[in-house]
The first five atom37 places (N, CA, C, CB, O) and aatype in JSON, in Angstrom:
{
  "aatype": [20, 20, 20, 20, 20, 20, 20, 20, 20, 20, 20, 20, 20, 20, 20, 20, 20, 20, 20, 20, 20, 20, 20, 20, 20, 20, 20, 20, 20, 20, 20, 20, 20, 20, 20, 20, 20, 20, 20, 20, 20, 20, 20, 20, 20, 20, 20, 20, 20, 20, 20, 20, 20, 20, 20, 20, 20, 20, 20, 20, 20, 20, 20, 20, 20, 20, 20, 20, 20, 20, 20, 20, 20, 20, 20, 20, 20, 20, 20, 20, 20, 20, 20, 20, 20, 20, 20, 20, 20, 20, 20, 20, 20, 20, 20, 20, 20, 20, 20, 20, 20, 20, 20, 20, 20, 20, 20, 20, 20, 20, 20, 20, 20, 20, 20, 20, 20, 20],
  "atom_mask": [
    [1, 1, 1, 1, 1],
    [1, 1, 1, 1, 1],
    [1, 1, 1, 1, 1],
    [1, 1, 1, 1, 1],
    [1, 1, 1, 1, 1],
    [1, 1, 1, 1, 1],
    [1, 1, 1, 1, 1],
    [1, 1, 1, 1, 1],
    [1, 1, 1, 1, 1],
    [1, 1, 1, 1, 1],
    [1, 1, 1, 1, 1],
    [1, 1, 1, 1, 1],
    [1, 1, 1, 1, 1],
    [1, 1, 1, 1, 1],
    [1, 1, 1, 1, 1],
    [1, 1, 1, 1, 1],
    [1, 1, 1, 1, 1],
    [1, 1, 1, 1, 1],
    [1, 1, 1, 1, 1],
    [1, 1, 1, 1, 1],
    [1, 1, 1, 1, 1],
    [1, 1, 1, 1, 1],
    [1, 1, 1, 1, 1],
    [1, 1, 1, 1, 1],
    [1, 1, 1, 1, 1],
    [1, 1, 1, 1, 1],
    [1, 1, 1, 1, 1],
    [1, 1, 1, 1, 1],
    [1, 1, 1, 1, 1],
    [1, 1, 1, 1, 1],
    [1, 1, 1, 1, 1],
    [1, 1, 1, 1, 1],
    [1, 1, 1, 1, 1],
    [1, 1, 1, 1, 1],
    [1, 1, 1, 1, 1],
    [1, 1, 1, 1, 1],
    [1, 1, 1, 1, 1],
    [1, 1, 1, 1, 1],
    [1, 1, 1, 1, 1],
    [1, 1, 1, 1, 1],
    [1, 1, 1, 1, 1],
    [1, 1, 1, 1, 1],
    [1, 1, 1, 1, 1],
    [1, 1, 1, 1, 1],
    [1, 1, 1, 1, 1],
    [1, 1, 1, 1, 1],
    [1, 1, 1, 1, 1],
    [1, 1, 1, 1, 1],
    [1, 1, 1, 1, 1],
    [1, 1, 1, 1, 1],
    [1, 1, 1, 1, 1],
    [1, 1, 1, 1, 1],
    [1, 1, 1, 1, 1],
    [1, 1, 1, 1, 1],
    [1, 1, 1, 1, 1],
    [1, 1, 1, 1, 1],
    [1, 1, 1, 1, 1],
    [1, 1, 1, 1, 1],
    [1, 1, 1, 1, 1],
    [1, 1, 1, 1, 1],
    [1, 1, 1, 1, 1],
    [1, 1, 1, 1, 1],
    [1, 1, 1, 1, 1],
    [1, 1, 1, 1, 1],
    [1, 1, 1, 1, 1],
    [1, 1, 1, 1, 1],
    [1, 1, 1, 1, 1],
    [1, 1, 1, 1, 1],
    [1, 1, 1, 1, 1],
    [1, 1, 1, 1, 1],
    [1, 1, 1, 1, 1],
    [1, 1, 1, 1, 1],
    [1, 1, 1, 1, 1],
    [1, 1, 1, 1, 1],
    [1, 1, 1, 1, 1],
    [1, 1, 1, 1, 1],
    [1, 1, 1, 1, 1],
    [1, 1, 1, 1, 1],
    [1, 1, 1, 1, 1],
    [1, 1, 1, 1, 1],
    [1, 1, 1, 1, 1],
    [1, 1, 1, 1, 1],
    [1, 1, 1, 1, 1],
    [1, 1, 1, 1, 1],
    [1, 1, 1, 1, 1],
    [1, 1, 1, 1, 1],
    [1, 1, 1, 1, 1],
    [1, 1, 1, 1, 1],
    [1, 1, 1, 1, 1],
    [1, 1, 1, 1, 1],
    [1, 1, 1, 1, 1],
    [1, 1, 1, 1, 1],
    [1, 1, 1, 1, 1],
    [1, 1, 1, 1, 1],
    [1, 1, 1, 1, 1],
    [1, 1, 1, 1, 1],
    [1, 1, 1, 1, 1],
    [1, 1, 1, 1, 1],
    [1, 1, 1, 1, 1],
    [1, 1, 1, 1, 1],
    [1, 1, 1, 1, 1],
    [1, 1, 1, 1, 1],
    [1, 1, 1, 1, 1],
    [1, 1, 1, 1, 1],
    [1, 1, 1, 1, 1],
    [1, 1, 1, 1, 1],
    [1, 1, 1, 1, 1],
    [1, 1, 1, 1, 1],
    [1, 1, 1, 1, 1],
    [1, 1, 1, 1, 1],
    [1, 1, 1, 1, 1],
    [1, 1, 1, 1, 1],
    [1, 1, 1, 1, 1],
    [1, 1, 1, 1, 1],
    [1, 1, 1, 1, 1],
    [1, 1, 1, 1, 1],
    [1, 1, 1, 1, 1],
    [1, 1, 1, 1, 1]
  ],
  "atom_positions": [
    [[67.95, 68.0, 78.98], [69.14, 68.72, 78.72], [70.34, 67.78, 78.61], [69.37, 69.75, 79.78], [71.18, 68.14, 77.79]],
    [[70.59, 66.66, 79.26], [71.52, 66.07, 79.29], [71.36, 65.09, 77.98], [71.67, 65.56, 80.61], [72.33, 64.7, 77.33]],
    [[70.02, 64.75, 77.7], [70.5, 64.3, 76.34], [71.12, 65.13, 75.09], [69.45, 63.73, 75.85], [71.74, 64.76, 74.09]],
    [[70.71, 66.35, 75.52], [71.06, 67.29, 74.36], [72.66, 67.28, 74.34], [70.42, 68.91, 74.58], [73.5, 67.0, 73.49]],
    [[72.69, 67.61, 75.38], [74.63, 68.04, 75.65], [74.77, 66.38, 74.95], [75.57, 68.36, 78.09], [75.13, 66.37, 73.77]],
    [[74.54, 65.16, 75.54], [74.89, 64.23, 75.0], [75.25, 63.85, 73.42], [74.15, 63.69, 75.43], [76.06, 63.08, 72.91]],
    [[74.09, 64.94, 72.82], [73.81, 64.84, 71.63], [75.39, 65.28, 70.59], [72.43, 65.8, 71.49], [76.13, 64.82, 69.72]],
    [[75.17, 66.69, 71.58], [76.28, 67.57, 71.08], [77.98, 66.63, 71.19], [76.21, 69.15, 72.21], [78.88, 66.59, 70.35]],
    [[77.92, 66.22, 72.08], [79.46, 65.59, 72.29], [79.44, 64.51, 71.77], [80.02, 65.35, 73.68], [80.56, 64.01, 71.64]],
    [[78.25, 63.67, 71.26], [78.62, 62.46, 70.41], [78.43, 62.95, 68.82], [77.57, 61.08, 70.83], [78.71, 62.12, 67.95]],
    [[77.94, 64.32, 68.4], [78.55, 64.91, 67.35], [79.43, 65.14, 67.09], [78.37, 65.57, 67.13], [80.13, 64.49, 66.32]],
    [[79.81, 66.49, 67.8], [81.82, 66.72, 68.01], [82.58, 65.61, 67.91], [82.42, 67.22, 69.57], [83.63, 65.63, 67.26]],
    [[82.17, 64.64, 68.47], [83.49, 63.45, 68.56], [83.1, 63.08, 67.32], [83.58, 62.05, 69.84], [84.14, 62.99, 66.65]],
    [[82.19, 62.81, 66.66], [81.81, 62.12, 65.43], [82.67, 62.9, 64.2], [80.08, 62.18, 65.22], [83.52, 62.35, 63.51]],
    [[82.19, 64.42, 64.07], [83.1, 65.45, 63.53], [84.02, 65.4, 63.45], [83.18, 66.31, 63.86], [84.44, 65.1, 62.33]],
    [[85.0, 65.64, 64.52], [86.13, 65.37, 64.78], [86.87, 64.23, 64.34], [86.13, 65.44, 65.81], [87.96, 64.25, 63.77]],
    [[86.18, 63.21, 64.65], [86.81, 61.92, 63.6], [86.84, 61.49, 62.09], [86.28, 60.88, 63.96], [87.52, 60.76, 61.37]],
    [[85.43, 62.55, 61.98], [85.52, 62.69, 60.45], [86.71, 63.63, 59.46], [84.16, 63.27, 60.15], [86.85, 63.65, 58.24]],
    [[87.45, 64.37, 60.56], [87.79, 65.34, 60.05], [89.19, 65.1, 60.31], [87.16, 66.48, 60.46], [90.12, 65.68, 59.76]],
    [[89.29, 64.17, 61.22], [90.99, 63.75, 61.44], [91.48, 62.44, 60.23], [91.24, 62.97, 63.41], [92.62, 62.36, 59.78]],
    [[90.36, 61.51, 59.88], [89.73, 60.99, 58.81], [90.06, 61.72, 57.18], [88.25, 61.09, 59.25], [90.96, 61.5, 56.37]],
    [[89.29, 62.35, 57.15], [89.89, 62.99, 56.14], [91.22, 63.5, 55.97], [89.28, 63.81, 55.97], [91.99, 63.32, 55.03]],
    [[91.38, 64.22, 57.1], [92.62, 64.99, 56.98], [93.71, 63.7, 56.77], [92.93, 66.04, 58.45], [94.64, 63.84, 55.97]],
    [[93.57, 62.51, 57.48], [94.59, 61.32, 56.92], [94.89, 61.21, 55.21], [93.85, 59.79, 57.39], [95.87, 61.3, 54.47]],
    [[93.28, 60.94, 55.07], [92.98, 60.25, 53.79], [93.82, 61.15, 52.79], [91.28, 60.16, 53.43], [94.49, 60.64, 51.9]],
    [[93.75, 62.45, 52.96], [94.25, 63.47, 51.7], [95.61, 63.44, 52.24], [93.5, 65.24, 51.52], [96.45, 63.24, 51.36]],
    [[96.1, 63.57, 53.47], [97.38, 63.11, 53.59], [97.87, 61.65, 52.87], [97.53, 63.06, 55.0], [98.83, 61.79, 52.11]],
    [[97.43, 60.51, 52.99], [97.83, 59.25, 52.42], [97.62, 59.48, 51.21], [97.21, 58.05, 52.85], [98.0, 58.51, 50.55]],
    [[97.14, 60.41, 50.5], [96.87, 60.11, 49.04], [98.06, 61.41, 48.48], [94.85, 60.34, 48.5], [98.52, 61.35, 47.34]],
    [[98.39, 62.34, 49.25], [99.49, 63.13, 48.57], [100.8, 62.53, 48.57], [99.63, 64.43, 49.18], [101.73, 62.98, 47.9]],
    [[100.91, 61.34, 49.44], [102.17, 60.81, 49.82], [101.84, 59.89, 48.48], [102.45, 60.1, 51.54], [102.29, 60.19, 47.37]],
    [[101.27, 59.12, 48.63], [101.0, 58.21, 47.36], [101.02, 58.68, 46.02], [99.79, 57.67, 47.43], [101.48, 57.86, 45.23]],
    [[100.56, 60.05, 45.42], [100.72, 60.59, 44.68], [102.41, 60.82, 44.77], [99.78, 61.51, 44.73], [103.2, 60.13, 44.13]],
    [[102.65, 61.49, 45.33], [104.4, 61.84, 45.55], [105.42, 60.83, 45.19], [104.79, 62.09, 47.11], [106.41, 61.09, 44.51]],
    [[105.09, 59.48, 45.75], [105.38, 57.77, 45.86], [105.92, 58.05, 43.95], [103.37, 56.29, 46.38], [107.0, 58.23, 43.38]],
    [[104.53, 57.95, 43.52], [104.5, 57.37, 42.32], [105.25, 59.15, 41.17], [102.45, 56.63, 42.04], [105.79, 59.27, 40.08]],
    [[104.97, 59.76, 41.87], [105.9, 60.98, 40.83], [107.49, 60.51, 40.97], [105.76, 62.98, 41.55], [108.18, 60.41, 39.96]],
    [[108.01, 60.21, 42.29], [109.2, 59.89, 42.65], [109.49, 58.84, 42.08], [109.38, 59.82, 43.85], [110.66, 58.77, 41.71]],
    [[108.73, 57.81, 41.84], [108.96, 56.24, 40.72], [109.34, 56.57, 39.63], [107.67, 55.28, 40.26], [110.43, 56.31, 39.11]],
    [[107.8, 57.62, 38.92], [108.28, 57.85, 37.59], [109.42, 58.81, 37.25], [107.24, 58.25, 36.89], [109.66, 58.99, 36.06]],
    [[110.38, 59.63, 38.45], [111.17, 60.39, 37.76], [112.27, 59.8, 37.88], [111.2, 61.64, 38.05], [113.29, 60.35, 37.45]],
    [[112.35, 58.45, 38.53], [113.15, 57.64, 38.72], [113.47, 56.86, 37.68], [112.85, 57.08, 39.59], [114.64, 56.84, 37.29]],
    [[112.39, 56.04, 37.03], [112.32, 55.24, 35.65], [112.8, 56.2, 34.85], [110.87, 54.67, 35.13], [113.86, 55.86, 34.33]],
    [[112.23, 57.85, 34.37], [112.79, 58.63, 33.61], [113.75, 58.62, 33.46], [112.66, 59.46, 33.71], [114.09, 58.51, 32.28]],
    [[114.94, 58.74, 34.6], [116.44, 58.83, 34.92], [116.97, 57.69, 34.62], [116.82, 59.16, 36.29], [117.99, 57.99, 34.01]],
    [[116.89, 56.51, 34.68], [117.27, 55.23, 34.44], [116.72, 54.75, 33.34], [117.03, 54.44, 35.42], [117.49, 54.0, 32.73]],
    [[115.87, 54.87, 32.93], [115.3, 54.23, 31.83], [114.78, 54.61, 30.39], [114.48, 53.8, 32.3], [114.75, 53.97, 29.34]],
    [[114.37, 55.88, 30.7], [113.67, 56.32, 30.07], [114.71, 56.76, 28.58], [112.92, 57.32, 30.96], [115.82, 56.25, 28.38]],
    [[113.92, 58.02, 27.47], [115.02, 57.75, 25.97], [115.71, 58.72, 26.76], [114.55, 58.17, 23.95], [116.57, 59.0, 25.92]],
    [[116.0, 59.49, 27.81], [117.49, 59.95, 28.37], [117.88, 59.49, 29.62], [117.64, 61.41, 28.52], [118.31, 60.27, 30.46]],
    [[117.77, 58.33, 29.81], [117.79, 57.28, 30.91], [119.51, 57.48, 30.94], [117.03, 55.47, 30.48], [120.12, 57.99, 30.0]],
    [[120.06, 57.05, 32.06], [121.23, 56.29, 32.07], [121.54, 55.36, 31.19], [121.32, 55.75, 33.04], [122.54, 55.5, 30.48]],
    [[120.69, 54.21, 31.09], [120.69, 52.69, 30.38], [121.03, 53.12, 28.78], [118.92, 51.72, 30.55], [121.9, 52.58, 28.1]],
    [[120.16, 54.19, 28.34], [120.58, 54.47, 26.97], [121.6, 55.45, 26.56], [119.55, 54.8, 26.33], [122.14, 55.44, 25.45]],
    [[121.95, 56.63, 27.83], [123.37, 57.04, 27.47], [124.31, 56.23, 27.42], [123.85, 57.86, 28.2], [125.14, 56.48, 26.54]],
    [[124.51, 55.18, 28.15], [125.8, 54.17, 28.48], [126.16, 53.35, 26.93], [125.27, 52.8, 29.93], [127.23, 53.3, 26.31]],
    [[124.48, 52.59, 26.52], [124.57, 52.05, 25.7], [124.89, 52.82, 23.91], [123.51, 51.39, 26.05], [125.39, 52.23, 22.96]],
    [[124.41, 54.19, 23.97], [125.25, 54.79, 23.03], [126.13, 55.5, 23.05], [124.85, 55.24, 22.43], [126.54, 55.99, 22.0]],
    [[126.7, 55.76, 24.21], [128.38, 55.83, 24.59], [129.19, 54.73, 24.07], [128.68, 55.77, 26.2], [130.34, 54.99, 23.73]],
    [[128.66, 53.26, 23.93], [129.28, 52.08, 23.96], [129.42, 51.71, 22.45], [128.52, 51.07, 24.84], [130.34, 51.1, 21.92]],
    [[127.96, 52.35, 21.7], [127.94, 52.32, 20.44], [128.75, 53.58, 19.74], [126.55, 52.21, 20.09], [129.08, 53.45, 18.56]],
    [[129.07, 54.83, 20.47], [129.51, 55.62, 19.35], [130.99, 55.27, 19.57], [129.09, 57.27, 19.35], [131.7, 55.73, 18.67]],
    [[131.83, 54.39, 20.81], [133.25, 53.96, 20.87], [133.16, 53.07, 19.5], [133.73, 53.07, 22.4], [133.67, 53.54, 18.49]],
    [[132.51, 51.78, 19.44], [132.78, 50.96, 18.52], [132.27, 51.29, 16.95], [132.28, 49.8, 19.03], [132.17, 50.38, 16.13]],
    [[131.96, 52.6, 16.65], [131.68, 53.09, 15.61], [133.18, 54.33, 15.11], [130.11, 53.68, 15.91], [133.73, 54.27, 14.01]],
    [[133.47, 55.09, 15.95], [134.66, 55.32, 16.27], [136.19, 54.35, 15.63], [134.42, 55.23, 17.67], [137.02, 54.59, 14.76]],
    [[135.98, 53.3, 16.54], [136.83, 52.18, 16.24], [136.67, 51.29, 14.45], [136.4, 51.12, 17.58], [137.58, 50.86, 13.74]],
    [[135.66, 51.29, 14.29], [135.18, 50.94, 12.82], [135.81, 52.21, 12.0], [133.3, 50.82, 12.66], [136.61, 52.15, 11.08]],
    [[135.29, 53.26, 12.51], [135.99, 54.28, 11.34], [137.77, 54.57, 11.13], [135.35, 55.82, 11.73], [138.51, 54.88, 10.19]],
    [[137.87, 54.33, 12.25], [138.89, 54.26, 12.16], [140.36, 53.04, 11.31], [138.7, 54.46, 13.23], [141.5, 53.2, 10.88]],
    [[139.24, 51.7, 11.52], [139.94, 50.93, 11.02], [139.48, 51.31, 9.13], [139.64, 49.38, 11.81], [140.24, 51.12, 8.18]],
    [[138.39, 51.75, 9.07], [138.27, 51.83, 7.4], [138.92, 53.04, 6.89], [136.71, 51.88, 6.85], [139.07, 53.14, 5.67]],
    [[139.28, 53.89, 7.6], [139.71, 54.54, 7.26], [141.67, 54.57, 7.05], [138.98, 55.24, 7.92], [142.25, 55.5, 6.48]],
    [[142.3, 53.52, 7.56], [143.29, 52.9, 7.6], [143.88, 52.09, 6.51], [143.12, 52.34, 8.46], [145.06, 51.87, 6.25]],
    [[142.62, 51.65, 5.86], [142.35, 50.73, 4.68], [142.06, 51.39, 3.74], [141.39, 49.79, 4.78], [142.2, 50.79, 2.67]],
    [[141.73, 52.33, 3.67], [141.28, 53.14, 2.6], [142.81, 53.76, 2.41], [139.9, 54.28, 2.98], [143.33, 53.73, 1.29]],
    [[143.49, 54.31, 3.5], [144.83, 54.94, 3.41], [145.38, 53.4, 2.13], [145.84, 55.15, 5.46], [145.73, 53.39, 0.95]],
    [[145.18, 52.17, 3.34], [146.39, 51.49, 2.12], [145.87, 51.23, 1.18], [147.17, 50.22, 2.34], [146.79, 51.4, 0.38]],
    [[144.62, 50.76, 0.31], [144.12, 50.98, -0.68], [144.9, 52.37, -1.71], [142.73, 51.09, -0.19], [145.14, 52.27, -2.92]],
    [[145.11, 53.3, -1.07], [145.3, 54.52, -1.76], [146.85, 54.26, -2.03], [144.85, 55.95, -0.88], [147.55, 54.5, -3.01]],
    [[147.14, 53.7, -0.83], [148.69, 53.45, -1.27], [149.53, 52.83, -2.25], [149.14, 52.98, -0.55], [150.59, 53.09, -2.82]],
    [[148.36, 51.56, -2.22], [148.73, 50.02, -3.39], [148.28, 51.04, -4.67], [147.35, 47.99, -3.19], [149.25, 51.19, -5.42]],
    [[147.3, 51.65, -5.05], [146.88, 51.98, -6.31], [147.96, 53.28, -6.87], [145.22, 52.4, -6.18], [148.47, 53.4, -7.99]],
    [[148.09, 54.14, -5.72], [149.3, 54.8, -6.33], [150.63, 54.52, -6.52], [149.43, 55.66, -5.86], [151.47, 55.34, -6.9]],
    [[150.83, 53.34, -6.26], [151.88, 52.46, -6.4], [151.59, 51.54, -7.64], [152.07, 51.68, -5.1], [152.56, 51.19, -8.32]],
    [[150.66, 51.24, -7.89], [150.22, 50.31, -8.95], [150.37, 51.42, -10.49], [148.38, 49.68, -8.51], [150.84, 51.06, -11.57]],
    [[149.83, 52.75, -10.15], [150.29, 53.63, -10.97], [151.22, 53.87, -11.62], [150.27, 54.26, -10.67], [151.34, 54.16, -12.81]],
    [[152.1, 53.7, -10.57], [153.62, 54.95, -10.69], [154.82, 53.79, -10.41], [153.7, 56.6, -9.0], [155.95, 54.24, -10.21]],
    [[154.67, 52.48, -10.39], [155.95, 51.66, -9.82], [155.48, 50.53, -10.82], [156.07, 51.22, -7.9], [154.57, 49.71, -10.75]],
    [[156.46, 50.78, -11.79], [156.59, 49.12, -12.24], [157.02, 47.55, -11.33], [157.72, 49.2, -13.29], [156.61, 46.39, -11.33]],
    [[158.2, 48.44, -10.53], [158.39, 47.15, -9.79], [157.32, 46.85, -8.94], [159.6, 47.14, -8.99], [157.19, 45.65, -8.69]],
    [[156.83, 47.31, -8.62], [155.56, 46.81, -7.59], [155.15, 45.79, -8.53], [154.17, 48.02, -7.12], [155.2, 44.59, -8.27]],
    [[154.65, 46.38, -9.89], [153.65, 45.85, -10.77], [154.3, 44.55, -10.96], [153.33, 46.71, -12.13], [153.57, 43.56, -10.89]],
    [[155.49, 44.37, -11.19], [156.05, 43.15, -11.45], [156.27, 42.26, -10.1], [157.33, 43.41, -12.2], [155.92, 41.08, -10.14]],
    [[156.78, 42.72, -9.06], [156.75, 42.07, -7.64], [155.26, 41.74, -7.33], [157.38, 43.1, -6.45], [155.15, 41.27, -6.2]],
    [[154.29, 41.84, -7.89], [152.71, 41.68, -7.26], [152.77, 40.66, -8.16], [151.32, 42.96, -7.36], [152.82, 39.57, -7.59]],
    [[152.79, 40.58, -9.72], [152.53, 39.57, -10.51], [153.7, 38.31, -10.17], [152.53, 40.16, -12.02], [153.38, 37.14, -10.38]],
    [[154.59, 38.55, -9.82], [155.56, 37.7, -9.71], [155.03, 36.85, -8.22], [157.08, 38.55, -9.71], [154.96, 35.63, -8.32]],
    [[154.78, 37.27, -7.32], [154.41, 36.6, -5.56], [152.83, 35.97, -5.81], [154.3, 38.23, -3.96], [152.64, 34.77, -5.58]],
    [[151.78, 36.79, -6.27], [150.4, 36.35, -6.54], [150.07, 35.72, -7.1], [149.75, 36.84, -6.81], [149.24, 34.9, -6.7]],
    [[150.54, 35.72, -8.4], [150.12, 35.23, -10.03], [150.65, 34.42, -10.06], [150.35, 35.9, -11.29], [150.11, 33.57, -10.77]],
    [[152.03, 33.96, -9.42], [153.0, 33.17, -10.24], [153.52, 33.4, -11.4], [152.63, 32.18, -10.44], [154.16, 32.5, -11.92]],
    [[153.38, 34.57, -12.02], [153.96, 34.98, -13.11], [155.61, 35.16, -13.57], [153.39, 36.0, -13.15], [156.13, 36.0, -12.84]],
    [[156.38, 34.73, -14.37], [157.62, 34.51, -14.74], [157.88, 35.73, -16.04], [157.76, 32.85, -15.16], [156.97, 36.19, -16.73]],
    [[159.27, 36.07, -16.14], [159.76, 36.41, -17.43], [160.25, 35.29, -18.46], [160.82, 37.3, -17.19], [160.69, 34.23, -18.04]],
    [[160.15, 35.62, -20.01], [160.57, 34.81, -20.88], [161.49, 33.82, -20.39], [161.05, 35.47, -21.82], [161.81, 34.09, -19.23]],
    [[162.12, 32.59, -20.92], [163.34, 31.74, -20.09], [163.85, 31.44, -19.05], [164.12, 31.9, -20.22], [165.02, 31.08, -18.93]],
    [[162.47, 31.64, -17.58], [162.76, 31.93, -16.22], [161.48, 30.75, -15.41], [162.52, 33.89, -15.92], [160.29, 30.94, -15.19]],
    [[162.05, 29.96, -15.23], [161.88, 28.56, -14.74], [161.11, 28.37, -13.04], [163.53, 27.92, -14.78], [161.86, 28.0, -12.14]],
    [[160.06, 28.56, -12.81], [159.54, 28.45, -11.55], [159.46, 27.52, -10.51], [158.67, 28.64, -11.68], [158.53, 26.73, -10.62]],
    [[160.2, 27.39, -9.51], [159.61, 26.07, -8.85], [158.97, 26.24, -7.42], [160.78, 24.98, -8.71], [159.31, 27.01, -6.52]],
    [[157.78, 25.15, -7.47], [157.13, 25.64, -6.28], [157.75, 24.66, -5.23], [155.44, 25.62, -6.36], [157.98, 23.55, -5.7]],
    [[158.03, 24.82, -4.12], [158.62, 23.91, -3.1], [157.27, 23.83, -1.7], [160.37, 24.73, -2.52], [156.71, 24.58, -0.9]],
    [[157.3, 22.4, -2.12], [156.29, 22.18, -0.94], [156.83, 21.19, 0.1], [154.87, 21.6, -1.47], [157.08, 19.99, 0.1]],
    [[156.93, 22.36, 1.15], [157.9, 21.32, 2.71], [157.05, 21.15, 3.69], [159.33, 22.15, 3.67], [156.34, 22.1, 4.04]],
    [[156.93, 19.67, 4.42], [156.37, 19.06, 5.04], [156.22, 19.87, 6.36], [156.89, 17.9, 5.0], [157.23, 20.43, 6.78]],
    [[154.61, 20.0, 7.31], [154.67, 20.54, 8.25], [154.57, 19.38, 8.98], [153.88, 21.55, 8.41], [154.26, 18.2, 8.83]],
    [[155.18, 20.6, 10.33], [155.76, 19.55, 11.39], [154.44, 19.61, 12.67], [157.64, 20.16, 12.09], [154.52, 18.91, 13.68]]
  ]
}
């Protein structure tokens, strides 16, 4: 009889360790699972195509696209300005040929003056 009972309590304890054993193991592996969901929703947030890293960086790109349009669109104003002026203003037409071209009227004597830099 006493081996039997023996039998029985070095089962139970055996059981029992198998089962506190397990119960770890599936514990360490839900945490570990969890670990790595918590990584990847982390990389998602930071990294990923709606990461931080790539809002910032096309925040940064739609300022300096912004700033581009803006300057061409500035240029395009004076473009529009010189040509409707080039249209409608002789004197322009003659003040542009006269400063650019070097261009003169009949009997009108040009001189270029070249002064020494200092």
């Amino acid at each position: 009889m006493a081996a039997a009972d023996l039998r029985k309590k070095v089962t139970r304890q055996l059981i029992s360790r198998l089962v506190e054993y397990e119960h770890g193991f599936k514990r360490k592996t839900v945490r570990l699972g969890i670990g790595f969901a918590v990584l990847y929703l982390i990389y998602l947030f930071c990294a990923g195509d709606y990461g931080l890293v790539r809002i910032h960086r096309l925040t940064n790109q739609h300022e300096e696209l912004k700033a581009e349009y803006q300057a061409l669109v500035a240029e395009a104003a004076d473009y529009s300005y010189s040509l409707r002026r080039l249209k409608n203003d002789p004197h322009f037409v003659e003040w542009l040929a006269r400063t650019r071209y070097g261009f003169s009227r009949p009997q009108e004597t040009i001189y270029h003056l070249k002064f020494p830099s200092r």
